[in-house]
C-alpha positions, 0 to 999 in steps of 0.5 A: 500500500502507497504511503498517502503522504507521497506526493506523485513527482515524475515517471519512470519511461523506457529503458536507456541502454543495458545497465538499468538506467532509465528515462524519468519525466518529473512532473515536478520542477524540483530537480533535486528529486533525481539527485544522487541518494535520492529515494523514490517509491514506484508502486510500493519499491523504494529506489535509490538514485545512484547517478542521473543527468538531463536529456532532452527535458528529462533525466537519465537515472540509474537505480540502485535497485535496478541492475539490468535493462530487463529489470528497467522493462518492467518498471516501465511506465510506474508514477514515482512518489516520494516525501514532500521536501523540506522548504520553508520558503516554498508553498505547496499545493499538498498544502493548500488544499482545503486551506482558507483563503484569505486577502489582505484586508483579512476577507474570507473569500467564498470559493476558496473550495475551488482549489483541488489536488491536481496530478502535476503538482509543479510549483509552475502549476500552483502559479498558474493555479493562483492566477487563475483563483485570484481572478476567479475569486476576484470577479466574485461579487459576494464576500463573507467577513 
């Protein structure tokens, strides 16, 4: 069973070469998630990043834990998730569900409901998804206090 505090950060893609290594695709623009000692979760196995480097908009990783391009094969395709990263100074989307929101002149704002869990959840994607509440929010004529 997937620990529920996982948040989903990429996907394994196909197999590059004969050594196990394999193409990733983040879904999250921290690049520190492929970092050597790194520790991701596909589907229940822990895997450990031993080397990785860009290609094409995605990285080339090498597990620890797989060793062939057999092994590589049938991790095709599986959603890597690993724990949320430790940044004071960011604000996450795992975060803000179900958070109130509030603006500066301290005014509850109805349809803060609104904001839900998405499958990228890329900081990129929270900005995009501020934007767009605030001017939803913001061409709402009702206000609570």
């Amino acid at each position: 069973m997937t620990d529920p505090n996982l948040l989903e950060i990429g996907r394994l893609g196909r197999a590059h070469g004969i050594r196990g290594e394999m193409f990733v695709s983040l879904t999250s623009d921290r690049v520190e998630r492929v970092a050597e000692g790194s520790t991701l979760e596909a589907e229940g196995l822990w895997l450990t990043v031993v080397s990785s480097r860009p290609s094409s908009g995605r990285f080339i990783v090498r597990f620890a834990e797989i060793e062939s391009r057999n092994d590589a094969e049938q991790m095709t395709g599986k959603v890597l998730r690993a724990h949320p990263l430790e940044d004071p100074e960011a604000l996450w989307v795992h975060e803000m569900i179900g958070a109130l929101v509030v603006d500066v002149d301290g005014m509850e704002w109805e349809g803060a409901w609104l904001l839900s869990r998405t499958r990228h959840q890329t900081s990129s994607n929270l900005k995009a998804a501020h934007l767009f509440h605030r001017c939803l929010l913001s061409s709402q004529t009702q206000r609570t206090s």
